[in-house]
C-alpha positions in Angstrom: 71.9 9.3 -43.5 69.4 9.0 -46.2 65.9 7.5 -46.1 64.6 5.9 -48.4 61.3 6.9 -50.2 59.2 4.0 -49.1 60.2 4.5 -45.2 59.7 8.5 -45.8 56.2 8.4 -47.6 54.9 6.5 -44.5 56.7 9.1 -41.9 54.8 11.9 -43.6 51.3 9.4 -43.9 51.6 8.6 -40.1 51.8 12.4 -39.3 48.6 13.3 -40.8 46.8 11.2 -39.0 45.4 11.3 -35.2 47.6 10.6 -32.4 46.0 8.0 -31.5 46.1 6.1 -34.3 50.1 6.6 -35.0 50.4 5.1 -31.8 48.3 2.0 -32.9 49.4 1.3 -36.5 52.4 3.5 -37.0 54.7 2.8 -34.2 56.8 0.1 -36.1 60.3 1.2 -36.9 60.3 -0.9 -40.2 59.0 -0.3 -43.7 57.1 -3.6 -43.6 55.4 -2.8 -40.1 55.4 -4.5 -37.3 53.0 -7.5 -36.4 53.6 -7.3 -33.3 51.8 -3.5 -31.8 48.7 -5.4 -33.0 48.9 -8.4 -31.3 49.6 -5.9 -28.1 46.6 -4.2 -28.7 44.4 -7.7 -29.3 46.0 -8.4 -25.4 45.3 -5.2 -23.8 42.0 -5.5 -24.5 41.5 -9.0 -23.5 43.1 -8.0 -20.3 40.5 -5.2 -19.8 37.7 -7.2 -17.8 34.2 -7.7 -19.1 31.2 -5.6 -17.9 29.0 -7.8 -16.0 25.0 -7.4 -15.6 23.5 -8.4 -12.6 21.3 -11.4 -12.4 19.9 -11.5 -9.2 15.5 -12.3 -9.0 13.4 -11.1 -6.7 10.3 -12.8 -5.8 7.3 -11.0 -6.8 5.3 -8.4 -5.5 2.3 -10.3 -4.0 -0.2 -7.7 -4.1 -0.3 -5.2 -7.1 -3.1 -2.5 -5.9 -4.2 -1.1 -2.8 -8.0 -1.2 -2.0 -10.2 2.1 -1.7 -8.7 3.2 1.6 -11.7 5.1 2.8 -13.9 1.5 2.0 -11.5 -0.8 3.9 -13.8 -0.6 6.6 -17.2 -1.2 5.9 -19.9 1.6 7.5 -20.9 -0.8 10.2 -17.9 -1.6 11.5 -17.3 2.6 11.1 -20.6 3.0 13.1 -20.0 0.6 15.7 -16.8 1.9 16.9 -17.4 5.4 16.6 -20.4 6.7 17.9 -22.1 9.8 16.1 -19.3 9.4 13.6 -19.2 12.9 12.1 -18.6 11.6 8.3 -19.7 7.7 7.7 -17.5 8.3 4.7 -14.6 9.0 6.3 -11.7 11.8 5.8 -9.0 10.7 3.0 -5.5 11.6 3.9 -3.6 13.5 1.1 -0.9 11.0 -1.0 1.5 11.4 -3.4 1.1 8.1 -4.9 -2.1 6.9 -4.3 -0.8 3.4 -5.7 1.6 3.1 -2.9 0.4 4.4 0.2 -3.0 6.3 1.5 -5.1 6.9 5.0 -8.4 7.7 6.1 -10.0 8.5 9.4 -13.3 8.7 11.1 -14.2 10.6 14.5 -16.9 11.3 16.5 -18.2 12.5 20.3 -21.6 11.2 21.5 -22.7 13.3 23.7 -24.9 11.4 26.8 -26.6 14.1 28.7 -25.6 14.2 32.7 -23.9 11.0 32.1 -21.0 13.0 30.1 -19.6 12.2 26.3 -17.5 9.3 25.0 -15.0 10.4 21.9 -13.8 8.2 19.5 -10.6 8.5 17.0 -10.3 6.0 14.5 -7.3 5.8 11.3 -6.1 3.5 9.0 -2.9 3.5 6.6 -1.9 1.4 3.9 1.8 1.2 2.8 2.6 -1.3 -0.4 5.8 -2.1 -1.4 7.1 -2.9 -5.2 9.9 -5.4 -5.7 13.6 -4.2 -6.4 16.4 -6.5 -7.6 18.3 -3.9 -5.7 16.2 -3.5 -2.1 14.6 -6.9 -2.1 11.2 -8.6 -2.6 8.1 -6.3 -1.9 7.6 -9.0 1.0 10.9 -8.5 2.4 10.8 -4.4 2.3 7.5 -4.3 3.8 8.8 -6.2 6.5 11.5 -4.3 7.5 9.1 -1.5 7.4 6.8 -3.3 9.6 9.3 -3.4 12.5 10.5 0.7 12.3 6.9 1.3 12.3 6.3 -1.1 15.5 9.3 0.6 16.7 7.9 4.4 15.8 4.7 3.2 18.0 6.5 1.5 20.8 8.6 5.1 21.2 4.8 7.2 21.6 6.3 10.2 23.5 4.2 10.3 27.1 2.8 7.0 26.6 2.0 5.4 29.8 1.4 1.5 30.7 2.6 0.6 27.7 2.1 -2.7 26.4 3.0 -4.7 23.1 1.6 -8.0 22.8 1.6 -10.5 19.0 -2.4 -10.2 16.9 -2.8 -13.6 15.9 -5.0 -14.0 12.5 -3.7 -10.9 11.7 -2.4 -11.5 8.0 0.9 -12.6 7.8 2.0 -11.0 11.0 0.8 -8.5 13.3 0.8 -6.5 17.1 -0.8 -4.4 18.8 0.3 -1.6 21.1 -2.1 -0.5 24.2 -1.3 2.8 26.3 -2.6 5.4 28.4 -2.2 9.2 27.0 -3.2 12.2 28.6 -5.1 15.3 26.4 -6.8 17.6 26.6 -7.2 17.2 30.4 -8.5 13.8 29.9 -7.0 10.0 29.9 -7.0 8.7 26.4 -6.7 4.7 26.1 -5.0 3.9 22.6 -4.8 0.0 20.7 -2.3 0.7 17.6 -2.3 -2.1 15.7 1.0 -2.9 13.3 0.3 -5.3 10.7 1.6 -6.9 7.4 0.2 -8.7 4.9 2.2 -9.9 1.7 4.1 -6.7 0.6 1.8 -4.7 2.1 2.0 -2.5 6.2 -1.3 -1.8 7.8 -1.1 1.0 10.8 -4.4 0.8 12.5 -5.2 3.5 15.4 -8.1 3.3 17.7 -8.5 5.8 20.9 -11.2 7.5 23.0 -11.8 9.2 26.0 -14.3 10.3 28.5 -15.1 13.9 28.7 -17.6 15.7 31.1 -17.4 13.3 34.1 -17.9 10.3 31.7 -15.6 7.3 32.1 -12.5 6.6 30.1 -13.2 3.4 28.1 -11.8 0.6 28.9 -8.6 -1.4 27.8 -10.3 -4.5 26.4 -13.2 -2.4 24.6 -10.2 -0.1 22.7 -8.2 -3.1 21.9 -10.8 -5.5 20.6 -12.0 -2.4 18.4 -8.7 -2.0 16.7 -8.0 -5.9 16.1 -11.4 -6.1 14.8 -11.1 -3.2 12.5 -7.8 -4.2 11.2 -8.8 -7.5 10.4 -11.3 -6.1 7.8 -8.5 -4.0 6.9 -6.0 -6.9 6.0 -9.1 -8.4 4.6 -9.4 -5.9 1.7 -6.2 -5.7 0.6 -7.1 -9.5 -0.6 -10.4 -8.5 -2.1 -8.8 -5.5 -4.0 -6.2 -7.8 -5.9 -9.0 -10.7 -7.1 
């Protein structure tokens, strides 16, 4: 059977163009098209569901900066917990991202003649966390991190007479760890201190040891140290962010 001209011209128009256009505007078997593949089309896409952006908030980051990690402590508090301290200034730890986390120590060994020497280790480290629609508020990251790095100094490998009890006044929350560790062929007494204050996780390490005959300090001496050292630690993160 013939066909006639109209119905032919748009057979040969519909094959020139791309195959996925015939199948959206040249599918109709008439010569006056049909409205009907268009309305299809208008459904499938109404059917095809809408992208959705998130819209979850996150409480803020309290505290934007960290302080000058090797100034956290002040000199005095340097001096008076580690005699014959070998650098007042302390020893800056390398970091990546100095905005998010740093460390600085300070040692020292006073030496006392007959009586022997006392040593004296002491280390801070400041970890700050940024808010993340996806992980959280910088409040609630830092405090999951608080409690694996509680954990990581509950699990000291050879501690002995291990003890963890809570640091009140100790920013938002706080504990400190006391064991016995032997080195060097001498009894080291540790006070690690855990502590978090707004978005931010404060490690705080305090030890020492008697060499020569001398004694090993005492439990109370090595934990009073630390809690007062990392109360002048919380206290600067404050005094950074004025």
């Amino acid at each position: 059977m013939q066909r006639s001209a109209p119905r032919l011209s748009r057979i040969l128009a519909c094959a020139a163009v791309p195959v996925m256009l015939v199948a959206a505007g040249c599918s109709s078997g008439s010569d006056s098209g049909d409205k009907g593949s268009g309305s299809g089309a208008q459904a499938s896409a109404s059917a095809t569901p809408k992208a959705t952006q998130s819209t979850k908030t996150v409480e803020p980051a309290k505290f934007a900066k960290l302080p000058e990690i090797c100034k956290a402590l002040s000199t005095k508090t340097v001096e008076g917990l580690v005699p014959k301290v070998k650098n007042k200034k302390g020893t800056e730890a390398a970091s990546s991202d100095a905005g998010s986390r740093g460390g600085c120590s300070w040692n020292g060994l006073e030496d006392k003649g007959t009586k022997g020497s006392q040593y004296r280790w002491l280390d801070v480290s400041f970890y700050r966390y940024e808010s993340d629609a996806t992980l959280g508020s910088g409040q609630e990251r830092a405090a999951d991190n608080y409690a694996k790095e509680l954990a990581k100094v509950q699990a000291t490998a050879g501690a002995k007479k291990l003890r963890t009890t809570q640091a009140s006044g100790v920013g938002d929350q706080a504990d400190t760890v006391t064991y016995e560790l032997r080195k060097t062929d001498e009894d080291f007494r540790y006070a690690s201190v855990v502590a978090r204050t707004g978005n931010v996780v404060i490690l705080l390490s305090y030890n020492g040891a008697g060499y020569a005959g001398a004694d090993t300090p005492s439990e109370k001496s090595i934990q009073d140290g630390a809690l007062k050292a990392a109360k002048e630690a919380v206290a600067s993160v404050a005094a950074a962010n004025k």
